[in-house]
Steps between C-alpha positions, in 0.01 A plus 500: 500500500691823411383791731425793347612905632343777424681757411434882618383681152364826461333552106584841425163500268302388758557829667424701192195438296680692189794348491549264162787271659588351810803423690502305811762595766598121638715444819542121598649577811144616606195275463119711486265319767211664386364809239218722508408806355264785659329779321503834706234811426713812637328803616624719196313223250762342448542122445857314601523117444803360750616105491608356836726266507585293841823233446573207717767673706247759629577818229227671389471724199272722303522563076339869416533762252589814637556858209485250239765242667424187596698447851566203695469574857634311809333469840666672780428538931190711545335632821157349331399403210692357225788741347691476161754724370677539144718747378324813690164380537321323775185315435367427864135297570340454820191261453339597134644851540797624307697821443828579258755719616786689330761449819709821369185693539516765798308296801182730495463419141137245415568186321514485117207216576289570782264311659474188223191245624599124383238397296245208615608183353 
């Protein structure tokens, strides 16, 4: 019986409904335990589709396009909730809430996504 991994893989295209091709970021080292992806209706009107990922060894991360990139972020210690940073953005959830933040912002500035609801599945 040969035992089978999987592998984590995020599908860049999956992230972005116009893009044509896809390329799928692969590390062995890492194996996905489970996948999801949640819908969130921001205050502004705007819509933001995020994949978790969770791995075996306990890492969590979240794929979302953010100005037009699509951004891998990584799970780091939070006070509550559920925080994930990349490059200078934090994407942090508590329950179905969520909020973006630009992390060079001044500290009195609002989030670039405020108050996001996760939709009901």
């Amino acid at each position: 019986m040969i035992h089978m991994k999987r592998f984590l893989t995020f599908t860049i295209a999956g992230m972005a409904a116009h893009t044509a091709l896809a390329m799928p970021l692969t590390v062995p080292q890492i194996q996905a335990e489970s996948t999801q992806t949640t819908r969130y209706d921001c205050k502004d009107g705007k819509t933001v589709s995020v994949q978790y990922t969770n791995t075996r060894n306990r890492q969590s991360f979240a794929a979302l396009t953010v100005d037009g990139r699509k951004l891998l972020f990584v799970s780091v210690m939070a006070s509550s909730g559920a925080r994930y940073v990349a490059d200078r953005f934090v994407w942090w959830t508590k329950g179905p809430q969520a909020n973006l933040y630009d992390d060079t912002a001044a500290k009195d500035s609002p989030p670039l996504l405020a108050d996001c609801q996760a939709r009901a599945k």
